[in-house]
N, C-alpha and C positions, 0 to 999 in steps of 0.2 A: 700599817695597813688598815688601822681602824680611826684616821681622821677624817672622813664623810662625813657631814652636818646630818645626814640621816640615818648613820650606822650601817649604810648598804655594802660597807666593803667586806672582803672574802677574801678566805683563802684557797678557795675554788675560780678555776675558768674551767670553761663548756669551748672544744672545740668542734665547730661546725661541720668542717669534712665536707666532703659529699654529698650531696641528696641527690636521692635515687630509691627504688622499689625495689621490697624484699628483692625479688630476682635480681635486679640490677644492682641492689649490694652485694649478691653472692657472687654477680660476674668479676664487680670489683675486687674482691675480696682474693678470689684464686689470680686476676689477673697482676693486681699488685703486688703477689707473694710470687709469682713466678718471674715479674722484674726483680724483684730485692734477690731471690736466689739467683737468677743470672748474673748480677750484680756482685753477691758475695763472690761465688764460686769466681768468675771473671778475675776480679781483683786480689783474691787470694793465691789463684794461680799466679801473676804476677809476683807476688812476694814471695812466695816458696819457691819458681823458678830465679828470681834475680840472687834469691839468698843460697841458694844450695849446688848453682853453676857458676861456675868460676867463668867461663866467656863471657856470660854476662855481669862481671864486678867492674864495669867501666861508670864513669859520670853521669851518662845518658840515664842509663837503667840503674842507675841509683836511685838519680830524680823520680823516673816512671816509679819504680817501689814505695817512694814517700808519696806518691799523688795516688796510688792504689791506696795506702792508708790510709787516706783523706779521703776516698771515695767509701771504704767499706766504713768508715766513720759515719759520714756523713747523710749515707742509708740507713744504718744500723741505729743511729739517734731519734728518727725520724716513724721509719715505716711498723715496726711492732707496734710502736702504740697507734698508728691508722690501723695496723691489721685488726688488733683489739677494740678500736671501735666500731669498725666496720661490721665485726662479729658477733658484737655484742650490744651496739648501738648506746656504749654508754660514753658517755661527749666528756666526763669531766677529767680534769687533771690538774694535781695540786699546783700550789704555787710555784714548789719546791722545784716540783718536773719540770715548770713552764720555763724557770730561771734558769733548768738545768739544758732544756732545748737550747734556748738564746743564747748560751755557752758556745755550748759545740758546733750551732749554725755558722757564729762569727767565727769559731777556733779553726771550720773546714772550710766558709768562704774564703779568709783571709789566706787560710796555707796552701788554700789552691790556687790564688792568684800570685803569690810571691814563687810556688814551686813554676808555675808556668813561666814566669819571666827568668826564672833560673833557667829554665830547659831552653828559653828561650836565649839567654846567653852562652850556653852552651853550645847550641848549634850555629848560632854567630861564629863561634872560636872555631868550631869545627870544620866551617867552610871558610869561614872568611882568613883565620891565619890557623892553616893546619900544621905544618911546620913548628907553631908555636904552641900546640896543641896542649900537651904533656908537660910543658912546663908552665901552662898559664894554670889548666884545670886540675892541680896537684890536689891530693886528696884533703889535704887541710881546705880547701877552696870550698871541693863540692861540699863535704861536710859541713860546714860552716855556713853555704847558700842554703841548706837544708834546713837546720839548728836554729837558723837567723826566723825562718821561715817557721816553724813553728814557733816560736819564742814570742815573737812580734805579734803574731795571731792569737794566743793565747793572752798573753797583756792584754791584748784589745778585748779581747771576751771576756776577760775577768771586767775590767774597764763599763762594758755596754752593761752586763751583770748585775753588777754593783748599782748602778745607774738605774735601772731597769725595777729594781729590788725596793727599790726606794719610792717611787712612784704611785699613786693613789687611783684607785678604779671604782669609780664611785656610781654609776648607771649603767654601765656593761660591763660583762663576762664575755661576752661571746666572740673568740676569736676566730675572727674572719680567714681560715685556713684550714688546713690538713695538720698544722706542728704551731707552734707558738715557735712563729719569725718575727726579728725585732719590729719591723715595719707594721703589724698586726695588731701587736700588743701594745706599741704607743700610742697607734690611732684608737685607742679609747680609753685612753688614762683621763683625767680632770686636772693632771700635772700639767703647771706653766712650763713648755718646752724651747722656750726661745733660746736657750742659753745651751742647752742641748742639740739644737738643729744648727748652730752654730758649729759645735762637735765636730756633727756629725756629717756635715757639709765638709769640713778638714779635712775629718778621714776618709771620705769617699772619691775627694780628689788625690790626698797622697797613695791613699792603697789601692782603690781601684783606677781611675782613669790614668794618673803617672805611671803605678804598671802597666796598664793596658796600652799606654805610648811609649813604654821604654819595649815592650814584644815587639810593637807596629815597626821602632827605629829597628832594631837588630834584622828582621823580616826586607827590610830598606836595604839594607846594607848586604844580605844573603844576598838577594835579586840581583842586587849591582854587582856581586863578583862573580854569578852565576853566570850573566849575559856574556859577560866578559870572557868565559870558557870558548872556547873555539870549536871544539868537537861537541857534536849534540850525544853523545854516550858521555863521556865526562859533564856538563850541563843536565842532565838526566839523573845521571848517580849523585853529583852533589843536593839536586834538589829532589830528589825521591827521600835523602836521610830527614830532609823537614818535615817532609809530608807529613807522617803522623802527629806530631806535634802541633801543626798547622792547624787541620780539621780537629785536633782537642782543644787548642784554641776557641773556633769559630762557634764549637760544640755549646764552651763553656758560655763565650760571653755573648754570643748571640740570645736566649732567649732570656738571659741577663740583663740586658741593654734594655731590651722590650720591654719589660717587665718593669723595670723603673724607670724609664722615660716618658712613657705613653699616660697619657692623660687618667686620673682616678674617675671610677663611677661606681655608683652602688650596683650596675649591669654587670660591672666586667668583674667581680668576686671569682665567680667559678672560674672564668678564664685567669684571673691571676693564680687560684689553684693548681689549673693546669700548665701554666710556663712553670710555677715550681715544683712541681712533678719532674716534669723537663728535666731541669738543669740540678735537681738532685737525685731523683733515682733513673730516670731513662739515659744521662747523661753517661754517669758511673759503670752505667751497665755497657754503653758503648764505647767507653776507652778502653778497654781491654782486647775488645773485637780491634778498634781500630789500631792498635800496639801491635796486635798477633797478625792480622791476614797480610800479607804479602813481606812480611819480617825473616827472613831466616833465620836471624839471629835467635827469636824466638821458638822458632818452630826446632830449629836445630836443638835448642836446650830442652824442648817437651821430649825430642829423640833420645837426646843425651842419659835424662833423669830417668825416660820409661825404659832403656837400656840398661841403666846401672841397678834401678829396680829389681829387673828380669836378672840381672847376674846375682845379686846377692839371693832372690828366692832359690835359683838353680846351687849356689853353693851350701844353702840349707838345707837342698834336697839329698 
């Protein structure tokens, strides 16, 4: 970190955040801590119900339990230290932190795009050969779609990390964001990135858009054996079980897509801030809403648990 020809480099970065007026940072401030808690509580509800109810130990809400992880990851890496800037107005964060964001940024993007295309094969098998169900999605399967899915995400974080670690910052500190995301932090390194953007063009077509077209095909394939149903209650119940899934989809990689497609300018800073607000804590906080409302299965195990609750306090009493 200290090959600059003027010794400018650091092991401090200033992240930028928000600007806004005392007032409006203290709006911020309670506003983003009441998405992060809706967010934790949200997701954490999901794993304590998928773990502690047995109707729900199927594949479906296996997957759902690994992407709540990856959601309250994914906030929880992120928003404390916005909250602490925000409340304290102090922007820096060591090198150590920034390399430790860039970790867990790739470790949650990546395991939430490979959990989504798992869920996403899973509802495939689910409508498309149900018969075959049970013996296709045997637990060695989903575990293993899960396992694969963290594992590969994490290489890859360690991978950008390392990468990342190495890099020289020699006339700016100031990261253009709310968290030190990879995209931030290289656009102001003085590191030759040619051999890098090469990378990093690989991986954005094998992890991201190959996933994002192996959901689009299985989503192809749902529709076509959907149509095919004859009775619109049978056509209804097989495609009401995607729905969820679907809208976490569109949740995710919508303002995803935006966000890296759309042409760079020194205007649209704040705006890039806020798609990544989006799609990491407002997102998180609304898979859980959208997993719960009109789920039975869900609500049925909130019944179950605050039932078994209520008998164990009465046999105490």
């Amino acid at each position: 970190m200290n090959d600059c020809p003027n010794g400018n480099s650091s092991n401090v970065f200033y992240i930028v955040a928000f600007s806004s007026s005392s007032q409006g940072q203290v709006r911020l401030f309670w506003g983003i801590l009441f998405i992060y808690l809706m967010a934790l509580f949200g997701n954490l509800t999901i794993i304590f119900l998928v773990c502690l109810v047995p109707k729900l130990h199927t594949p479906m809400y296996f997957f759902l339990c690994n992407l709540a992880t990856v959601d309250v990851t994914s906030t929880t890496y992120t928003i404390p230290k916005l909250l602490a800037i925000t409340l304290t107005q102090d922007h820096k964060i060591s090198f150590s932190g920034c390399m430790t964001q860039i970790f867990f940024f790739i470790l949650c993007a990546d395991g939430e795009i490979f959990i989504l295309t798992a869920m996403a094969y899973d509802r495939y098998v689910a409508v498309c050969k149900p018969l075959q169900y049970h013996s296709i999605m045997r637990k060695n399967v989903y575990i293993g779609l899960a396992a694969s899915s963290w594992i590969v995400g994490a290489l890859n974080a360690v991978a950008h990390t390392i990468l990342s670690s190495i890099l020289q910052f020699c006339n700016s500190h100031n990261i253009n964001n709310f968290f030190c995301d990879l995209n931030s932090v290289i656009s102001i390194t003085n590191t030759d990135l040619t051999s890098r953007k090469i990378f990093m063009f690989t991986e954005v077509f094998v992890i991201t858009i190959l996933q994002f077209l192996l959901t689009i095909m299985s989503y192809i394939f749902i529709f076509s054996t959907v149509l095919k149903i004859r009775s619109s209650a049978g056509r209804m119940k097989a495609f009401s079980s995607c729905t969820s899934h679907l809208i976490t989809v569109i949740l995710f990689y919508g303002p995803l897509t935006f966000l890296y497609v759309k042409p760079e300018s020194e205007d649209s800073k704040e705006q890039d801030m806020l798609l990544s607000m989006l799609y990491i804590v407002v997102v998180p906080m609304l898979n859980p809403m959208v997993y719960s409302l009109r789920n039975k299965d869900v609500l049925g195990a909130v019944l179950f648990l605050s039932k078994q609750i209520k008998a164990k306090f009465w046999t105490m009493d």
